[in-house]
N, CA and C atoms as an extended XYZ file, in Angstrom:
195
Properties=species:S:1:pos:R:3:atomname:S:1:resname:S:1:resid:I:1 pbc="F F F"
N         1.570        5.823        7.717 N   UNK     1
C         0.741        4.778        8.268 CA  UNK     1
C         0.259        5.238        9.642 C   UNK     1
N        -0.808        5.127        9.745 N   UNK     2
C        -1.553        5.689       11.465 CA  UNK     2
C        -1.315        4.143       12.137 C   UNK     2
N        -0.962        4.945       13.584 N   UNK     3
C        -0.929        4.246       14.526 CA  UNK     3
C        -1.493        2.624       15.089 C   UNK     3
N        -2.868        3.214       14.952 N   UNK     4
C        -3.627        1.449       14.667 CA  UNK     4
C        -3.469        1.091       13.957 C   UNK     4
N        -3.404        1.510       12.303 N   UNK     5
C        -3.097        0.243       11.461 CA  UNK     5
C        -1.726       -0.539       11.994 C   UNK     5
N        -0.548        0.336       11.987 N   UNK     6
C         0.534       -0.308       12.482 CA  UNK     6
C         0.388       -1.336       13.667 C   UNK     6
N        -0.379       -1.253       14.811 N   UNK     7
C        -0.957       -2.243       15.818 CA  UNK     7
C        -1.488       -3.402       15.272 C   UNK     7
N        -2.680       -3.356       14.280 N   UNK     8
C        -3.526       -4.488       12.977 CA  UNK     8
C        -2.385       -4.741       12.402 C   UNK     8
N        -1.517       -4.355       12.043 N   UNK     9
C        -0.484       -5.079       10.643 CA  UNK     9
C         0.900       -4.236       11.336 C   UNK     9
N         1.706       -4.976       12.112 N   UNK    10
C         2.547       -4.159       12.472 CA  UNK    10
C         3.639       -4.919       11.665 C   UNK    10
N         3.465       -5.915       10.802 N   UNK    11
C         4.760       -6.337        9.670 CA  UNK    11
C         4.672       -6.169        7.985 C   UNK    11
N         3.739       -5.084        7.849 N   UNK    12
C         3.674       -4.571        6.865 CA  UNK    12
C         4.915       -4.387        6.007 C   UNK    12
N         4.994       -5.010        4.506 N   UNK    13
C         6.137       -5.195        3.739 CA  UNK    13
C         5.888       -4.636        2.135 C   UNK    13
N         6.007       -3.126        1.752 N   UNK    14
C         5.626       -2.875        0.322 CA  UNK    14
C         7.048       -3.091       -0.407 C   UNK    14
N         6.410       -3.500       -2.098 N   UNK    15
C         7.460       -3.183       -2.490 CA  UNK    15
C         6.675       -2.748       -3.856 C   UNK    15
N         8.212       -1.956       -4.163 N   UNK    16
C         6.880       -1.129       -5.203 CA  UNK    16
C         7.785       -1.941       -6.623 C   UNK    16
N         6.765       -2.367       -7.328 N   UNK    17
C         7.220       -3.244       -8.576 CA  UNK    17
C         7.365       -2.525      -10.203 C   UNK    17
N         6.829       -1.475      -10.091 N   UNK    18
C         6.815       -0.522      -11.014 CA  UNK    18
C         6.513        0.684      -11.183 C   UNK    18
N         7.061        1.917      -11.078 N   UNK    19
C         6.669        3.180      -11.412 CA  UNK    19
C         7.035        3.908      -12.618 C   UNK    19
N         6.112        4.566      -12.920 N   UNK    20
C         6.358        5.328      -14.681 CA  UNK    20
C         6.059        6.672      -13.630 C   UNK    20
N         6.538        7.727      -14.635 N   UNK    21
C         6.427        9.397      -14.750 CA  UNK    21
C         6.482        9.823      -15.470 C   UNK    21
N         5.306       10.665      -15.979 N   UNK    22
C         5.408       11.238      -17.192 CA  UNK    22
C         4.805       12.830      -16.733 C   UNK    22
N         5.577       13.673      -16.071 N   UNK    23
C         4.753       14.503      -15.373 CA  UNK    23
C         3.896       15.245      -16.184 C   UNK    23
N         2.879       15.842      -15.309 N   UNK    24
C         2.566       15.718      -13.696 CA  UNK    24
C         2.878       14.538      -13.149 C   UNK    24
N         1.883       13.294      -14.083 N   UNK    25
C         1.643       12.282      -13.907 CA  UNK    25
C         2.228       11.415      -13.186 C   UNK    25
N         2.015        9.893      -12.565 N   UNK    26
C         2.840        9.402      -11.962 CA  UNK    26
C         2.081        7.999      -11.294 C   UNK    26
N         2.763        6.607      -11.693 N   UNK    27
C         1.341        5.261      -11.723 CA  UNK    27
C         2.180        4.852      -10.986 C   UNK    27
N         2.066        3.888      -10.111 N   UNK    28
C         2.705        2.880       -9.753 CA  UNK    28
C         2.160        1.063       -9.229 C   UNK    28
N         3.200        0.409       -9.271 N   UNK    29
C         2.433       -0.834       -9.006 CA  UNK    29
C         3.238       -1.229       -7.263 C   UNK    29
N         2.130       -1.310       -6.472 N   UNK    30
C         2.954       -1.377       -5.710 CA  UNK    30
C         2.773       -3.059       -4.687 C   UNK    30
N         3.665       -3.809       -4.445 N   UNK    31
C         3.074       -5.235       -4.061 CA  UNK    31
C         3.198       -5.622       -2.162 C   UNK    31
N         2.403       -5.540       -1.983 N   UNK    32
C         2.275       -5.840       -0.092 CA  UNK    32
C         2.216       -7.174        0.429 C   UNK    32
N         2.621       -7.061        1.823 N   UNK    33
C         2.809       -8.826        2.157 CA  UNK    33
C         2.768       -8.570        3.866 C   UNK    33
N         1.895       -9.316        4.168 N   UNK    34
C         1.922       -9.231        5.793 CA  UNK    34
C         0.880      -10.137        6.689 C   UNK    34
N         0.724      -10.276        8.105 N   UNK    35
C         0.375      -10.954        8.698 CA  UNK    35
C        -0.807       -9.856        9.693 C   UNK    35
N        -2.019      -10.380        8.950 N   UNK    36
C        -2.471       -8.893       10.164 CA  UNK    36
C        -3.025       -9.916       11.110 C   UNK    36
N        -3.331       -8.926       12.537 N   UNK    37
C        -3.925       -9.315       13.478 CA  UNK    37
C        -5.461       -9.248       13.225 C   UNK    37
N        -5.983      -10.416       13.289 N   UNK    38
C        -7.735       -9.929       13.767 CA  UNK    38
C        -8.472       -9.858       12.468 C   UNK    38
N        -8.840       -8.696       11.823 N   UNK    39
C        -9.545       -8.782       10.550 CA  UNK    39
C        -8.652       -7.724        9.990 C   UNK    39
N        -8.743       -7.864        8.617 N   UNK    40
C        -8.085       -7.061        7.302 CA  UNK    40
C        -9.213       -7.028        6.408 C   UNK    40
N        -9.418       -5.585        6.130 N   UNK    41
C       -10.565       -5.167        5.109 CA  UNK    41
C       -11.670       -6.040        5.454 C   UNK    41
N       -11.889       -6.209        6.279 N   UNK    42
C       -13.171       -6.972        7.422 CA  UNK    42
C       -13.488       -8.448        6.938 C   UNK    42
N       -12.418       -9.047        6.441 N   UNK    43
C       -11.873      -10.407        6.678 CA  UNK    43
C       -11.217      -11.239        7.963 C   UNK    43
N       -11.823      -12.016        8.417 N   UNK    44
C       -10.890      -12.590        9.862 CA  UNK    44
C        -9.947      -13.064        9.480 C   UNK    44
N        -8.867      -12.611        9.111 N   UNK    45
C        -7.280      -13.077        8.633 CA  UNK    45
C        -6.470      -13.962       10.140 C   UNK    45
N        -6.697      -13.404       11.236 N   UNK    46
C        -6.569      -13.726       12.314 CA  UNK    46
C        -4.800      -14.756       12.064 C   UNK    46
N        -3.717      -13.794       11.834 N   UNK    47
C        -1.980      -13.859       11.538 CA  UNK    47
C        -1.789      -14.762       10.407 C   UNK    47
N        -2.884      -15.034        9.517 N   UNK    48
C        -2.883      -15.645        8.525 CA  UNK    48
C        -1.872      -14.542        7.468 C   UNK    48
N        -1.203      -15.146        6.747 N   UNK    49
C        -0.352      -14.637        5.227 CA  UNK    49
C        -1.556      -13.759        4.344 C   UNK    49
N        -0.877      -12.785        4.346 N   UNK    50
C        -1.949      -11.698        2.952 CA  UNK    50
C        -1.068      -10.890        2.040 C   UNK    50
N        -0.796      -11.347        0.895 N   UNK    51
C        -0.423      -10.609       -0.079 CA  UNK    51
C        -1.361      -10.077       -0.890 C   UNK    51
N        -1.303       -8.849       -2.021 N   UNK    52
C        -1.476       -8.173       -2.630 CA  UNK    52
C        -1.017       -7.110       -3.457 C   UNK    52
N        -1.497       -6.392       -4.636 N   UNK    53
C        -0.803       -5.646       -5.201 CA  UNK    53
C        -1.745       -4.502       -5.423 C   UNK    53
N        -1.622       -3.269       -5.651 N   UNK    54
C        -2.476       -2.411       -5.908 CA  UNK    54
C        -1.629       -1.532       -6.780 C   UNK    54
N        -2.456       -0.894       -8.129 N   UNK    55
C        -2.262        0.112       -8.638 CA  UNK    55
C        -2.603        1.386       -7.998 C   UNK    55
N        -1.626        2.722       -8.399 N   UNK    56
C        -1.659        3.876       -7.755 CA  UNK    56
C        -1.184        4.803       -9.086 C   UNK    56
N        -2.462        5.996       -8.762 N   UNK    57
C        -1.806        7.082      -10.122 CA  UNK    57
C        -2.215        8.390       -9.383 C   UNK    57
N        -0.969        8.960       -9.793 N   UNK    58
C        -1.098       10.136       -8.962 CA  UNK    58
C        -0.861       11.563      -10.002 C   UNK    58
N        -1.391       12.702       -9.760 N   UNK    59
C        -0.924       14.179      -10.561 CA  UNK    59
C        -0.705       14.603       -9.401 C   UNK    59
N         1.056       14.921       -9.667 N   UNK    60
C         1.630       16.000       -8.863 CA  UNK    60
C         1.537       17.121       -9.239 C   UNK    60
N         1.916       17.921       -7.843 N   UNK    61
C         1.623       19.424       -8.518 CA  UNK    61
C         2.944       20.042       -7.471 C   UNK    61
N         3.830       20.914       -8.251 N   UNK    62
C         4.849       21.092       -7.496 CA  UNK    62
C         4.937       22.720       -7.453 C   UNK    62
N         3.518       23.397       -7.345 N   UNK    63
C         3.465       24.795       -6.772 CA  UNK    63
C         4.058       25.546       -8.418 C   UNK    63
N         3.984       24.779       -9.908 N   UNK    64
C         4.172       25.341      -10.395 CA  UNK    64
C         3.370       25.893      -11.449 C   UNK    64
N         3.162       26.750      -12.291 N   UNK    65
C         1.687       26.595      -13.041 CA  UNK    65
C         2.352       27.192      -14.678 C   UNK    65
């Protein structure tokens, strides 16, 4: 996490609700919860409650071929 975001959302809370692996491969569901300062994704949230969840899929690569 960079510096300013941590300043904008310094109570940032993930939790990750599901991950599969099937390598490489690798999804996850991950669920967030926090109070930002000011605007979030250029919303005036202004310490208002923001939850969310986002999917994530990733190919690792572990230098092997």
């Amino acid at each position: 996490m960079l510096e300013r975001d941590f300043q904008e959302v310094p109570d940032l809370h993930f939790k990750i609700e599901l991950l599969l692996a099937d390598p490489p491969h690798i999804a996850s569901r991950l669920a967030f919860d926090s109070t930002p300062k000011g605007k979030f994704l250029g919303l005036p949230v202004n310490g208002k409650r923001v939850s969310f969840a986002a999917i994530e899929a990733q190919l690792a690569s572990l230098g092997v071929r």
